[in-house]
FIKOLZA-1660 file (N, C-alpha, C; in steps of 0.1 Angstrom, whole numbers, plus 5000, padded with zeros to 4 digits):
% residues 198
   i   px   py   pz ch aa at
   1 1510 2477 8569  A  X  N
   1 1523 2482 8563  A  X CA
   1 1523 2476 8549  A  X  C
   2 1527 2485 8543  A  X  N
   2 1532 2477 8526  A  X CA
   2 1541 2475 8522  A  X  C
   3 1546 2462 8519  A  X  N
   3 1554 2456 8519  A  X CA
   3 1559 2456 8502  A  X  C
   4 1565 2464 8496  A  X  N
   4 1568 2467 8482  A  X CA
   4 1577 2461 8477  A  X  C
   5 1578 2452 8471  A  X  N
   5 1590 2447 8463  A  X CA
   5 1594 2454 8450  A  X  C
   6 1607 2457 8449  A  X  N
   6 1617 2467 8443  A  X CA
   6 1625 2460 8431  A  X  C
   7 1622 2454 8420  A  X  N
   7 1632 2450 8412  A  X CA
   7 1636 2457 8397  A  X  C
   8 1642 2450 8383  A  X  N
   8 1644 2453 8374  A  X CA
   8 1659 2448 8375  A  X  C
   9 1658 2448 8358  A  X  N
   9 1670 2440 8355  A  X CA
   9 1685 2448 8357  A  X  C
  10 1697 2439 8358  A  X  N
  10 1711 2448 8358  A  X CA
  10 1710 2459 8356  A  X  C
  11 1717 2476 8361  A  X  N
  11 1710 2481 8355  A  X CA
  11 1707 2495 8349  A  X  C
  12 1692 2490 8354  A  X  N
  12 1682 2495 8355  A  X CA
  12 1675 2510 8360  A  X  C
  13 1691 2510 8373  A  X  N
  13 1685 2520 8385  A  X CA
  13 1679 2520 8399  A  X  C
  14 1679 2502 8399  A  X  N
  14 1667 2499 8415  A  X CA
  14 1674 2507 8426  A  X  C
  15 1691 2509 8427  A  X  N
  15 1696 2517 8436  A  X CA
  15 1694 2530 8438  A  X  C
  16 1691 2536 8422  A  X  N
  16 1691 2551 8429  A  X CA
  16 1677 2552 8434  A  X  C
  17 1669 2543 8427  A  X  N
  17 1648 2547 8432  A  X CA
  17 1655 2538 8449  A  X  C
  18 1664 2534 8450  A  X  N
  18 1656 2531 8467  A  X CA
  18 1666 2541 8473  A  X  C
  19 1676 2550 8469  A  X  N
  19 1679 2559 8476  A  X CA
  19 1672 2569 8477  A  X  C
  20 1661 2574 8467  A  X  N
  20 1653 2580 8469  A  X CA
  20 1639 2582 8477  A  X  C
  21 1637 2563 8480  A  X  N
  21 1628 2561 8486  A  X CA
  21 1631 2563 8504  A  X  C
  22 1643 2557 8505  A  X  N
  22 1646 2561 8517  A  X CA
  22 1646 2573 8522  A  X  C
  23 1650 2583 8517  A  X  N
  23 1648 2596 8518  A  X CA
  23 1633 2600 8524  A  X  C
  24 1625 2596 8517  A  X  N
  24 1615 2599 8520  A  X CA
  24 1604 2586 8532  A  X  C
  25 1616 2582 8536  A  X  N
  25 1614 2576 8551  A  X CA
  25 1604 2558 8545  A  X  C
  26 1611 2557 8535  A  X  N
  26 1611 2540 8538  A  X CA
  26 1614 2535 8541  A  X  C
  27 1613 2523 8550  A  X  N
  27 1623 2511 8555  A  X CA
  27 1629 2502 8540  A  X  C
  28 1643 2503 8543  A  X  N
  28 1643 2495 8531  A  X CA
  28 1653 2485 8535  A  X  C
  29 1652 2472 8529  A  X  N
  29 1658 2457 8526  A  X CA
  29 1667 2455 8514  A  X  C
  30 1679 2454 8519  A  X  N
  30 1686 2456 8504  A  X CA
  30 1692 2440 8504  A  X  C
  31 1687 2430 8491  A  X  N
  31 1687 2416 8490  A  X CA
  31 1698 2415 8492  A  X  C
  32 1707 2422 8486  A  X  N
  32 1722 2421 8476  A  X CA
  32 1729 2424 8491  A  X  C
  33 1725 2427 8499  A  X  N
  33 1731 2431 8513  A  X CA
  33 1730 2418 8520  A  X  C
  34 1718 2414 8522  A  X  N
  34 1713 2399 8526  A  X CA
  34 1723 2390 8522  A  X  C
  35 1726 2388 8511  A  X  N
  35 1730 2376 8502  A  X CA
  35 1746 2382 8505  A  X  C
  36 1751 2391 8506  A  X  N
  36 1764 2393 8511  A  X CA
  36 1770 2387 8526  A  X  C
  37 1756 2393 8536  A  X  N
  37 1756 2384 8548  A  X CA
  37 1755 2365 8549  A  X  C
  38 1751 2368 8545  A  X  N
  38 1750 2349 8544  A  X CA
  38 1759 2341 8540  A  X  C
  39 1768 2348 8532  A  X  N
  39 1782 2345 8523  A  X CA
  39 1795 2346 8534  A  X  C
  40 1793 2350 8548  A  X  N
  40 1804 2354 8555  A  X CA
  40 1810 2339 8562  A  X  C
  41 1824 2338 8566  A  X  N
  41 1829 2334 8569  A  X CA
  41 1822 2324 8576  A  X  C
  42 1825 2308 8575  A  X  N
  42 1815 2300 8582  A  X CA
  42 1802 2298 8578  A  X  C
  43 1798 2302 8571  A  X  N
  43 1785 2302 8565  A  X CA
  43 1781 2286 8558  A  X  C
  44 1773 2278 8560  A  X  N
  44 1772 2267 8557  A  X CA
  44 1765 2270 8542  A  X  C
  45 1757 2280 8537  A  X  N
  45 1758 2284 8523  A  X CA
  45 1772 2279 8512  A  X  C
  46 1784 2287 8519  A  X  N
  46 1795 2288 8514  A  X CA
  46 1799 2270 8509  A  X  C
  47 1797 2259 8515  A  X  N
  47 1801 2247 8509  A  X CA
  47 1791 2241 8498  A  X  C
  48 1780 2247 8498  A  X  N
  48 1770 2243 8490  A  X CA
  48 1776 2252 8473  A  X  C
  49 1778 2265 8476  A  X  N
  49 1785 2271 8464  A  X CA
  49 1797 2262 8460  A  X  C
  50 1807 2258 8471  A  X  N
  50 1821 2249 8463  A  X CA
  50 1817 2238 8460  A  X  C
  51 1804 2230 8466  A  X  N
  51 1798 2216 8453  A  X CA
  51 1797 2221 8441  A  X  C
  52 1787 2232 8442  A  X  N
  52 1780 2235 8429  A  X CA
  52 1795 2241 8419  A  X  C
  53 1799 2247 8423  A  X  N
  53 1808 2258 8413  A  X CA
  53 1820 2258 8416  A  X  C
  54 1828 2245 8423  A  X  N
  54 1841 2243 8425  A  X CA
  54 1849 2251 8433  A  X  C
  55 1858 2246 8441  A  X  N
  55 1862 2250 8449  A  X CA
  55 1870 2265 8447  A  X  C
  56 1874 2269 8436  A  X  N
  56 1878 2285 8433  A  X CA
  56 1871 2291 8436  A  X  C
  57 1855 2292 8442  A  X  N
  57 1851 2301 8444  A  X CA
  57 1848 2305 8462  A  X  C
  58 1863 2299 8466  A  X  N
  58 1862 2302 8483  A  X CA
  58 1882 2300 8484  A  X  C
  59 1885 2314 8491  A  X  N
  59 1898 2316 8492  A  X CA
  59 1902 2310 8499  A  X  C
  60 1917 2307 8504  A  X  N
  60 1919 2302 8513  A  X CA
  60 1916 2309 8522  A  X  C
  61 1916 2316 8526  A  X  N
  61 1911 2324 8540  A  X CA
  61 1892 2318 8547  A  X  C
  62 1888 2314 8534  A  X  N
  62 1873 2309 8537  A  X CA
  62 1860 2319 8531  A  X  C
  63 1870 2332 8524  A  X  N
  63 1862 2343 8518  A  X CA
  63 1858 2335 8506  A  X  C
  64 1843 2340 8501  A  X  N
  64 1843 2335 8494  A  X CA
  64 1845 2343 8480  A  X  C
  65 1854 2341 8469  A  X  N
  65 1858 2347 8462  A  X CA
  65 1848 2354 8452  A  X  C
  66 1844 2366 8453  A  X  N
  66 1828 2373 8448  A  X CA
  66 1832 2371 8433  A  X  C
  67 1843 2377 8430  A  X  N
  67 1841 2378 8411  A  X CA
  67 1846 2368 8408  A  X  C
  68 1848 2357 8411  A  X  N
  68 1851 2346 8405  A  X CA
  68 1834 2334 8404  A  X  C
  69 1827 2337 8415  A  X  N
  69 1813 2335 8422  A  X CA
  69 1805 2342 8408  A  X  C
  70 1808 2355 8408  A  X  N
  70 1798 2359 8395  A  X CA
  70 1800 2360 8384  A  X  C
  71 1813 2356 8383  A  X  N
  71 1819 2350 8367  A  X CA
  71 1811 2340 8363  A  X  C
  72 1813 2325 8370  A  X  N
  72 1808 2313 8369  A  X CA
  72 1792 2312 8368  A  X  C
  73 1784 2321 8379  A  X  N
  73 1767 2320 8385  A  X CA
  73 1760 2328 8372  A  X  C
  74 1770 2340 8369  A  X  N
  74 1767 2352 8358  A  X CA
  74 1767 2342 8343  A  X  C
  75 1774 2338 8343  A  X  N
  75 1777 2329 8325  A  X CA
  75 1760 2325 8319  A  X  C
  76 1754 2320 8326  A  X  N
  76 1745 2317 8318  A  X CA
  76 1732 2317 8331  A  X  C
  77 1721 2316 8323  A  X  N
  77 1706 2316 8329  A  X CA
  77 1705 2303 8338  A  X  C
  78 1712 2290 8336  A  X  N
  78 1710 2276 8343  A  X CA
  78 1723 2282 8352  A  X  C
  79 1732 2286 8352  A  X  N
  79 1740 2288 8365  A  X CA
  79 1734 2296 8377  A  X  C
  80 1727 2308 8368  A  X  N
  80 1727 2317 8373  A  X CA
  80 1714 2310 8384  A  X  C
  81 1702 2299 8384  A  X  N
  81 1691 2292 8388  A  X CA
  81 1702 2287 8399  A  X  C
  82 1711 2279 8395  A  X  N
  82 1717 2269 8405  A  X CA
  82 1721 2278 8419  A  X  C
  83 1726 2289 8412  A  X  N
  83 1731 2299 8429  A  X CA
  83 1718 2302 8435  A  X  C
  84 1704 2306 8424  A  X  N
  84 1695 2312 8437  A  X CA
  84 1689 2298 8437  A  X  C
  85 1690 2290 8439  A  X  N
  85 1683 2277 8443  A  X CA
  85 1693 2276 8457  A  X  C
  86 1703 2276 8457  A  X  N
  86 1712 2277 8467  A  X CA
  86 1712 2286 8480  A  X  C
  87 1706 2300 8473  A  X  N
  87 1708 2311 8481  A  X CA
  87 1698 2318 8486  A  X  C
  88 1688 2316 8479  A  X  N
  88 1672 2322 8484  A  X CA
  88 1663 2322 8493  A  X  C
  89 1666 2302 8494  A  X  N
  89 1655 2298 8510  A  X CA
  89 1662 2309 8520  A  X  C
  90 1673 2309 8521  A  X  N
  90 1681 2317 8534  A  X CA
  90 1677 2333 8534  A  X  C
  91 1679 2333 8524  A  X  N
  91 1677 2346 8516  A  X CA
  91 1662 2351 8525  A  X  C
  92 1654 2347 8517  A  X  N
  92 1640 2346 8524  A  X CA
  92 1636 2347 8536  A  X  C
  93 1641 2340 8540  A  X  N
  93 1643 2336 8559  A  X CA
  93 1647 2349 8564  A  X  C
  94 1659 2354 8560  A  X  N
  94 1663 2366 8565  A  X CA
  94 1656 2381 8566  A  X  C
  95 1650 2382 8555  A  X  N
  95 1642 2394 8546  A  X CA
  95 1630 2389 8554  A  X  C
  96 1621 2377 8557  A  X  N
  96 1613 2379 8566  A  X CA
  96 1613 2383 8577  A  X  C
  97 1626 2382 8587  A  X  N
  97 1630 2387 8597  A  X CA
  97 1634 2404 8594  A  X  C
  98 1635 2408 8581  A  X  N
  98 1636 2419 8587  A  X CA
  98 1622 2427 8584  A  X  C
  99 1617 2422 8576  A  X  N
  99 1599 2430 8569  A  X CA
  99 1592 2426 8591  A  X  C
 100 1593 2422 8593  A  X  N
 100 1592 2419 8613  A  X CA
 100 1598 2430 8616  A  X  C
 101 1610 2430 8614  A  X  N
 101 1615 2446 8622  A  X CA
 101 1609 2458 8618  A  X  C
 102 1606 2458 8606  A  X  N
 102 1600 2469 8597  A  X CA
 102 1584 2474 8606  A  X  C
 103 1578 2461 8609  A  X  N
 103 1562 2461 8618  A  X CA
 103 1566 2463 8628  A  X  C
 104 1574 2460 8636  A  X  N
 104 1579 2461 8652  A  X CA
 104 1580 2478 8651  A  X  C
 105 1588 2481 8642  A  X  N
 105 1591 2499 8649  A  X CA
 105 1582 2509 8638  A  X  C
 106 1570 2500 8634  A  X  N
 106 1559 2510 8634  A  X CA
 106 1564 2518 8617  A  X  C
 107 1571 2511 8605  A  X  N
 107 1571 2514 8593  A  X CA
 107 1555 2519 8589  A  X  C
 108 1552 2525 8577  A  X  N
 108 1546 2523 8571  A  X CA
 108 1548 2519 8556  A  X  C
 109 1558 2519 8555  A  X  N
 109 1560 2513 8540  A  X CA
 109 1573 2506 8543  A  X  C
 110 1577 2492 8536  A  X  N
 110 1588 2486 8534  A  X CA
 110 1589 2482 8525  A  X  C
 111 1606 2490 8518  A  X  N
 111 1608 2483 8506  A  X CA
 111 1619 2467 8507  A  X  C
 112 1615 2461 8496  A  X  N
 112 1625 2451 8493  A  X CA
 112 1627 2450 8477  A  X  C
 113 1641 2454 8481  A  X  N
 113 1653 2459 8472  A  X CA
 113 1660 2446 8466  A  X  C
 114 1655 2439 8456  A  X  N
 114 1662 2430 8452  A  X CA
 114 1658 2422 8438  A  X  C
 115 1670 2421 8430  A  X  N
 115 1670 2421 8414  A  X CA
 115 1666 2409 8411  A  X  C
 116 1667 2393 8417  A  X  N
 116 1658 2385 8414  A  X CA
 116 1647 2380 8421  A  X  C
 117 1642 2392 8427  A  X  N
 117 1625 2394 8435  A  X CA
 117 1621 2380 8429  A  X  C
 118 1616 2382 8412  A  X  N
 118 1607 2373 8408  A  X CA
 118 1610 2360 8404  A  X  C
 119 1621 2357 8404  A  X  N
 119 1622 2343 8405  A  X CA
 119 1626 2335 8421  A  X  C
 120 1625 2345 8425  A  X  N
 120 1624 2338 8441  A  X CA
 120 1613 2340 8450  A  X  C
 121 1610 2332 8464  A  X  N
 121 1594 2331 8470  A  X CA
 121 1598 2344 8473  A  X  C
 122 1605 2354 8474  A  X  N
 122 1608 2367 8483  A  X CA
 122 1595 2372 8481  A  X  C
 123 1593 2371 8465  A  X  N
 123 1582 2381 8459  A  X CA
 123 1565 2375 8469  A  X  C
 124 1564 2360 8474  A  X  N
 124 1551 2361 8476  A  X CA
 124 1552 2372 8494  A  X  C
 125 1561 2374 8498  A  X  N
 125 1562 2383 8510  A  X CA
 125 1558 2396 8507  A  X  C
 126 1556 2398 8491  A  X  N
 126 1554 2414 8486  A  X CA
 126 1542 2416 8485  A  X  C
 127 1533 2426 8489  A  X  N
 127 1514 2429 8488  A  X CA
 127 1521 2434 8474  A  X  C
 128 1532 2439 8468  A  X  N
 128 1531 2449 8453  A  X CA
 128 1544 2447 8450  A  X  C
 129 1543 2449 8434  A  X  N
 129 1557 2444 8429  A  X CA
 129 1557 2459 8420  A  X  C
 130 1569 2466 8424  A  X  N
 130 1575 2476 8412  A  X CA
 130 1584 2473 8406  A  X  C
 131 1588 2476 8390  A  X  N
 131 1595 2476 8383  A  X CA
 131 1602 2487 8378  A  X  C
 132 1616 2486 8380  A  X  N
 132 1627 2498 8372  A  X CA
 132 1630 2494 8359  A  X  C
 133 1625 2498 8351  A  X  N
 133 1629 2495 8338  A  X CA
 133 1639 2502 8329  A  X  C
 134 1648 2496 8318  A  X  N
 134 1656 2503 8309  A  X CA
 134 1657 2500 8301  A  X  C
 135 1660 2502 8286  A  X  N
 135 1661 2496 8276  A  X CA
 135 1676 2491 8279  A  X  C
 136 1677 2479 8269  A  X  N
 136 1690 2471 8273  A  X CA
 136 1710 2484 8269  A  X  C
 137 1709 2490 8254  A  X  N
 137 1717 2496 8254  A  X CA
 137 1720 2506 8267  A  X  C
 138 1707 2514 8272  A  X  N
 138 1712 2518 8283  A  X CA
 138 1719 2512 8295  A  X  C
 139 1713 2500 8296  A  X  N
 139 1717 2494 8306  A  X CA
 139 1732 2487 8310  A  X  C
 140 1736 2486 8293  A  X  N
 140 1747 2477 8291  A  X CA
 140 1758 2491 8294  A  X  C
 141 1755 2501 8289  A  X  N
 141 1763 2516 8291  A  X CA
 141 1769 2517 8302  A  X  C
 142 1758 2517 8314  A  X  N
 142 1757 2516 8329  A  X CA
 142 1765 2506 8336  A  X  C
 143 1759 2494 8331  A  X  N
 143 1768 2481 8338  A  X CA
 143 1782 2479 8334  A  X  C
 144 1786 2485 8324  A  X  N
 144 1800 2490 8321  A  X CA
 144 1808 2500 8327  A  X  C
 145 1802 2512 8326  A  X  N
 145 1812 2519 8335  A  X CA
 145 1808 2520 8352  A  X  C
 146 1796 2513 8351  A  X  N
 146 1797 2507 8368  A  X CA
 146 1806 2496 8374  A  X  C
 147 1802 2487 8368  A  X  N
 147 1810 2475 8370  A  X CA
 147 1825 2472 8367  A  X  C
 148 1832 2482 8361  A  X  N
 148 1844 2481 8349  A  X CA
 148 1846 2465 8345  A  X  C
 149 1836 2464 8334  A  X  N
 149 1836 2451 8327  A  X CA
 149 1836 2454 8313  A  X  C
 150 1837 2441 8308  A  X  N
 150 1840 2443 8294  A  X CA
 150 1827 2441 8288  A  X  C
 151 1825 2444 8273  A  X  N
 151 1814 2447 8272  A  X CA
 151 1807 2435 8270  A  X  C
 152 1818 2423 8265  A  X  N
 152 1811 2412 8263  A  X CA
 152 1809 2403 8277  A  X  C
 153 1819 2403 8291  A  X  N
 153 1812 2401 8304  A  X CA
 153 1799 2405 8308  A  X  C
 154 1796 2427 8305  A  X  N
 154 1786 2428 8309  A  X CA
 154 1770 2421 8303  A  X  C
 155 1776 2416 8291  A  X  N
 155 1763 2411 8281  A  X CA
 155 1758 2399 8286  A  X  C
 156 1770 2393 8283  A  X  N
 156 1765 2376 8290  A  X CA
 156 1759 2378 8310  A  X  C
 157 1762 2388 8315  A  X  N
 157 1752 2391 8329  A  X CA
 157 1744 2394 8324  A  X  C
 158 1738 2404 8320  A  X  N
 158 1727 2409 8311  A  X CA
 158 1717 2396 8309  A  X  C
 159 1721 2386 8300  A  X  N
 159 1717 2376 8294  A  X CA
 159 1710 2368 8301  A  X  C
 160 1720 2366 8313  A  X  N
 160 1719 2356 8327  A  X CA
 160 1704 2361 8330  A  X  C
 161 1695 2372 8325  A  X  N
 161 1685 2376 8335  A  X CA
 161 1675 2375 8323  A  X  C
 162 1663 2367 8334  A  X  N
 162 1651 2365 8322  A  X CA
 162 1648 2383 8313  A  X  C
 163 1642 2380 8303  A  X  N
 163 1637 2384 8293  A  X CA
 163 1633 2394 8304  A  X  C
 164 1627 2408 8295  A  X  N
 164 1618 2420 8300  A  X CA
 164 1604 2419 8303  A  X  C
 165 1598 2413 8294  A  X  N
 165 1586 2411 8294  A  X CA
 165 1581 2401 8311  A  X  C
 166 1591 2395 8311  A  X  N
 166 1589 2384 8327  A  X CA
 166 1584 2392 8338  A  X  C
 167 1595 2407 8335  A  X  N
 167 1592 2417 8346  A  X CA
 167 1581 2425 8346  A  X  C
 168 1578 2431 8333  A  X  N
 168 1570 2439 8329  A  X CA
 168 1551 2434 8333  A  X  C
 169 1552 2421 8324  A  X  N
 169 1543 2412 8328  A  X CA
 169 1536 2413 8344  A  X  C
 170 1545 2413 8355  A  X  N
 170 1548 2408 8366  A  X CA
 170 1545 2422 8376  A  X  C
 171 1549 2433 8368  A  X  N
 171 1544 2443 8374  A  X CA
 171 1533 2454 8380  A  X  C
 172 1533 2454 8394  A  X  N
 172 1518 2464 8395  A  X CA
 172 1521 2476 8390  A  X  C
 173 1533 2484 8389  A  X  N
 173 1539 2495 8388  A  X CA
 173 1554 2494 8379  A  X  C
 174 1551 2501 8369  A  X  N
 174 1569 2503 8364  A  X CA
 174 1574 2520 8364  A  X  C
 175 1584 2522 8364  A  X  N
 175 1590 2527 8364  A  X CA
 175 1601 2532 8353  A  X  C
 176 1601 2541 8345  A  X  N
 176 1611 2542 8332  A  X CA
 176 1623 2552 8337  A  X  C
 177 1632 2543 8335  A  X  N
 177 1645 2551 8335  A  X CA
 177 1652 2546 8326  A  X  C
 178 1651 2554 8316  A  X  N
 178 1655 2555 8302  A  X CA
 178 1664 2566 8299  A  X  C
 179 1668 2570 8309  A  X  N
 179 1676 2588 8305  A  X CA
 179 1667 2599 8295  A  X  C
 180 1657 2592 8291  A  X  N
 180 1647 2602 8278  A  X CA
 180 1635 2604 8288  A  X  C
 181 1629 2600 8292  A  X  N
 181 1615 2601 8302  A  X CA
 181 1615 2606 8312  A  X  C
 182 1609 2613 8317  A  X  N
 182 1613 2629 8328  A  X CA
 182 1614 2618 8343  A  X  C
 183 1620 2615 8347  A  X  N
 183 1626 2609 8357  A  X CA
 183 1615 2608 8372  A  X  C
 184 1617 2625 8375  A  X  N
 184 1611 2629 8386  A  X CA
 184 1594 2627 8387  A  X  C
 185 1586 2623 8368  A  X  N
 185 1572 2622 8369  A  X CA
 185 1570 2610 8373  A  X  C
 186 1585 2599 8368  A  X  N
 186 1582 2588 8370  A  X CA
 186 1581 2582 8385  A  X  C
 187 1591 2590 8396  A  X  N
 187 1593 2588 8408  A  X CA
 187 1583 2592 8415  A  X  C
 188 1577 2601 8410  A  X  N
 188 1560 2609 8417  A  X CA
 188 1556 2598 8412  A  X  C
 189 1552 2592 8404  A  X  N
 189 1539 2582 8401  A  X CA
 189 1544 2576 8409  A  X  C
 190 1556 2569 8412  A  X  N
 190 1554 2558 8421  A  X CA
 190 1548 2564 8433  A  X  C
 191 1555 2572 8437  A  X  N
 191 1550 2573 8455  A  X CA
 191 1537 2579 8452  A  X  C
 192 1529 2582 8442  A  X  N
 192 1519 2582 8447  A  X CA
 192 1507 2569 8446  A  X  C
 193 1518 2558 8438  A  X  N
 193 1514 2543 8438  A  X CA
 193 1512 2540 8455  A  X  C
 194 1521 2543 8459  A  X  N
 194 1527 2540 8474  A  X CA
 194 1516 2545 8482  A  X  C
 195 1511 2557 8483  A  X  N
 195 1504 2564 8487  A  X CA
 195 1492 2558 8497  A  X  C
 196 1484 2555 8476  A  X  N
 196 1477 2546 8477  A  X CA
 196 1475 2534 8480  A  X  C
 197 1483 2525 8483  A  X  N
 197 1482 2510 8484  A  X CA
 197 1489 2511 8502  A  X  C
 198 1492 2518 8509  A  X  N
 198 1498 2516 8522  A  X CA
 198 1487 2515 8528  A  X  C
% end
């Protein structure tokens, strides 16, 4: 089975290439899904976030408060280390349990869907690393009327993420979604990256 890791910076697009990939019958792992689970109520994650980043970032109820979480973790590149230093071993642990479910019912391709692939061990669980790439103004376009942030919130997230070249570098496969580059040659090339390497 091949085990594909899926990233690119804020974005980028990694959601719509893995809605597409699913379609076409991949198993897919969404980090950002993971990392949501682990954050639930009781979660012994959750006290390690109120050392690190003060107790505002857990309601009274014991939720932990998300945009206040990615206010703080988002501000800068050293915050942004401190949460996945916090959040990844688990992270990891989980995503291996499910790349196991993925072999159990007989996948042939699994993706893993997640935007700090490369700075976490996730990536050594991947036989291949694809990249969704954008130029930054597109991106900042996106993360704005996605996110309804301001433009200077969405920048300093933006910022929080290593350089392009980190990814690019790092890549067996990229992928351009630039709104100018025909989209659908770029999604053929992948699967037939895929094709190849399963």
């Amino acid at each position: 089975m091949l085990v594909l890791g899926l990233t690119g910076k804020t974005g980028a697009g990694k959601s719509m290439v893995c809605s597409l990939l699913k379609e076409k019958g991949c198993y897919i792992i969404d980090a950002d899904k993971v990392a949501r689970e682990i954050l639930e109520v009781g979660s012994p994650v959750i006290e390690k976030l109120k050392e690190t980043f003060g107790e505002d970032v857990v309601k009274y109820n014991g939720e932990v408060d998300r945009k206040i979480l990615a206010k703080k973790a988002f501000s800068s590149r050293e915050e942004t280390e401190k949460l996945n230093a916090i959040t990844h071993p688990v992270i990891r642990e989980k995503i291996a349990d499910e790349i196991e479910t993925a072999k159990i019912e007989e996948y042939t391709v699994c993706i893993v869907d997640a935007a700090a692939l490369l700075e976490s061990s996730v990536r050594l669980d991947c036989g291949k690393i694809a990249v969704v790439f954008a130029p930054n103004d597109v991106r900042l376009k996106r993360i704005i009327e996605r996110d309804n942030l301001s433009v200077s919130d969405a920048k300093r997230r933006m910022d929080a993420q290593m350089p392009d070249e980190f990814y690019l570098e790092r890549a067996d496969i990229i992928i351009i979604n630039d709104n100018v580059t025909d989209f659908d040659s770029e999604f053929e090339k992948l699967m037939k990256f895929i094709e190849i390497n399963k």
